[in-house]
VOGU-3710 file (C-alpha; in Angstrom, 3 decimals, decimal comma):
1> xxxxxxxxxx> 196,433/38,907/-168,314  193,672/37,800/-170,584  191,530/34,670/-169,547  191,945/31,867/-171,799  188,439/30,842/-171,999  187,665/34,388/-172,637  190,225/34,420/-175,541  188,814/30,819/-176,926  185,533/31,867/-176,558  185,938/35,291/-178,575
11> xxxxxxxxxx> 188,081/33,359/-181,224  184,851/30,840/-181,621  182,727/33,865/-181,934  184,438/34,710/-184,473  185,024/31,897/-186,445  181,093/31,514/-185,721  180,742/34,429/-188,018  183,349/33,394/-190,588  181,913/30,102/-191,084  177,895/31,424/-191,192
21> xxxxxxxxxx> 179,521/34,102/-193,667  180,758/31,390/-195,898  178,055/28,607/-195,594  175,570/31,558/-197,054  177,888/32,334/-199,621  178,079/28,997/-200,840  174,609/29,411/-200,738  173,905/32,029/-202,836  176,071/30,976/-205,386  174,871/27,661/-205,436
31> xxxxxxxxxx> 170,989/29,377/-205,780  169,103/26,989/-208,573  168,012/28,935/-211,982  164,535/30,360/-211,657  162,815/27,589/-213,101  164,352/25,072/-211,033  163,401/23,890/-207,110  164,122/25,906/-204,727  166,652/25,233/-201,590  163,206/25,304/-199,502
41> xxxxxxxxxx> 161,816/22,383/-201,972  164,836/20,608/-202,131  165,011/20,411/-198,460  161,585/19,125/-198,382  162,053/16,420/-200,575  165,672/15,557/-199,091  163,242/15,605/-195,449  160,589/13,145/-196,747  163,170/10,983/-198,351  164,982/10,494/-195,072
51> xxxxxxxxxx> 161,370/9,791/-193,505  159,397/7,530/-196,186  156,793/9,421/-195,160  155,929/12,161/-192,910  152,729/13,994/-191,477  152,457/17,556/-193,096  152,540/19,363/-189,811  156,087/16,667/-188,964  157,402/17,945/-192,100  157,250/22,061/-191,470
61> xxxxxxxxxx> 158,340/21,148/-188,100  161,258/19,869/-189,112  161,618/22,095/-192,013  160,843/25,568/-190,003  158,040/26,503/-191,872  155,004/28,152/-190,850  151,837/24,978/-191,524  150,283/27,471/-194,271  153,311/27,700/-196,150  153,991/24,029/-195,835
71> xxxxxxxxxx> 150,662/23,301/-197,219  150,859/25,634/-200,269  154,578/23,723/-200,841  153,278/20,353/-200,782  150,077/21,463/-202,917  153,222/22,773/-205,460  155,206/19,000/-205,082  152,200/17,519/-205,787  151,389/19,497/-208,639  154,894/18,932/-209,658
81> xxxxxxxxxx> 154,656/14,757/-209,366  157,283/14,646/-207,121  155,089/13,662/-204,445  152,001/11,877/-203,305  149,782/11,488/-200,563  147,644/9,005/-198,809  145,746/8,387/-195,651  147,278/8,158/-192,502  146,041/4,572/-191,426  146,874/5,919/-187,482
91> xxxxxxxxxx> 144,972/9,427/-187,641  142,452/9,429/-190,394  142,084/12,988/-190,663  145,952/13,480/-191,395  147,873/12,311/-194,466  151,055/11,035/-194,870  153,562/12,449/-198,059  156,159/9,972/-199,742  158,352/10,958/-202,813  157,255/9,663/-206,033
101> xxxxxxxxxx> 160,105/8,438/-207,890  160,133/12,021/-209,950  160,884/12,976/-206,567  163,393/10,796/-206,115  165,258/11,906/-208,835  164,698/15,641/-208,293  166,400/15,015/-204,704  169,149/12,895/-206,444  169,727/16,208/-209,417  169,375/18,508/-206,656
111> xxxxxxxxxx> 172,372/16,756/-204,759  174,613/16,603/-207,888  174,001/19,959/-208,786  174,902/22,003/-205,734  178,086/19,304/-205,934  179,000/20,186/-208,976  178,324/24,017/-208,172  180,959/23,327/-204,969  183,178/21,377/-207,162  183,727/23,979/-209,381
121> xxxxxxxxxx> 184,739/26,638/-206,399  187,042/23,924/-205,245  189,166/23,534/-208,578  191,199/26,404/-207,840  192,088/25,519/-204,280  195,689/23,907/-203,628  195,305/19,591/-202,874  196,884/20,691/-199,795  194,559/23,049/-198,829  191,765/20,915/-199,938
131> xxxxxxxxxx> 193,311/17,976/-197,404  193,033/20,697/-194,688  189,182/21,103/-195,701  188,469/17,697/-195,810  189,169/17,667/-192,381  187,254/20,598/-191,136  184,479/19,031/-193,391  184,805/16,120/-191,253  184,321/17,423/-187,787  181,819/19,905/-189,114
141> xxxxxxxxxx> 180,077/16,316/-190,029  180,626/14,576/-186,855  179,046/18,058/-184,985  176,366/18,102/-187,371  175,503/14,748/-186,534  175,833/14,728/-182,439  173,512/17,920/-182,140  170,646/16,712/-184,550  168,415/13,834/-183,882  168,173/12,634/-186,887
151> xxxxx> 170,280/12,200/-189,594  172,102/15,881/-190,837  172,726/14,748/-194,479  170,135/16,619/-196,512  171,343/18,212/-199,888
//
């Protein structure tokens, strides 16, 4: 007789894998032309914008990124226009980084874009299927927001 928690748990695994299989597919297909941001630099932005401003070393802590490489991608924003820095009036030898409203904007097409990229996957699924996914999409939601601190919405 097999456990049911053993069963559950082994069915979780492997909707686990499903799920991470089709979250990087979306992904990939949703990967910005080679001119365009990056996901790493659209993160960023979407990161600061949810801050108003953030502390380098806050930022590739939240982001996962190594302090060098957050410094050469902030260096690259900057470059860009999409964002600026100042002093940080509490610790004056940090800075603070804020979006510019280039930046802004680059969040905003960054958003509509990988919509419009999922969108287009979408039109070919049934409106009942895509009833059943608006459902999953909400508890995926509601998990996404119990296990983070702050808020999960990014791009």
């Amino acid at each position: 007789m097999t456990d049911e928690r053993t069963g559950s748990a082994a069915e979780a695994a492997g909707l686990a894998e499903r799920l991470a299989f089709v979250a990087g597919s979306l992904n990939r297909r949703l990967r910005p032309p080679a001119e365009a941001l990056t996901h790493v630099a659209l993160s960023a932005l979407a990161s600061i914008e949810r801050s108003g401003e953030i502390r380098p070393g806050d930022l590739a802590r939240v982001e996962g990124i190594a302090a060098p490489g957050m410094t050469r991608l902030v260096a690259d924003l900057e470059g860009r226009g999409l964002v600026a820095r100042a002093a940080d009036p509490d610790d004056g030898r940090s800075q603070l980084i804020r979006l510019t409203p280039d930046g802004v904007a680059a969040v905003a097409e960054g958003r509509q874009a990988r919509a419009t990229g999922v969108a287009s996957i979408l039109q070919e699924v049934p409106a009942e299927e895509l009833a059943t996914l608006e459902r999953a999409v909400g508890v995926l939601e509601a998990a996404l927001l119990a296990a983070a601190p702050a808020p999960a919405r990014t791009l």
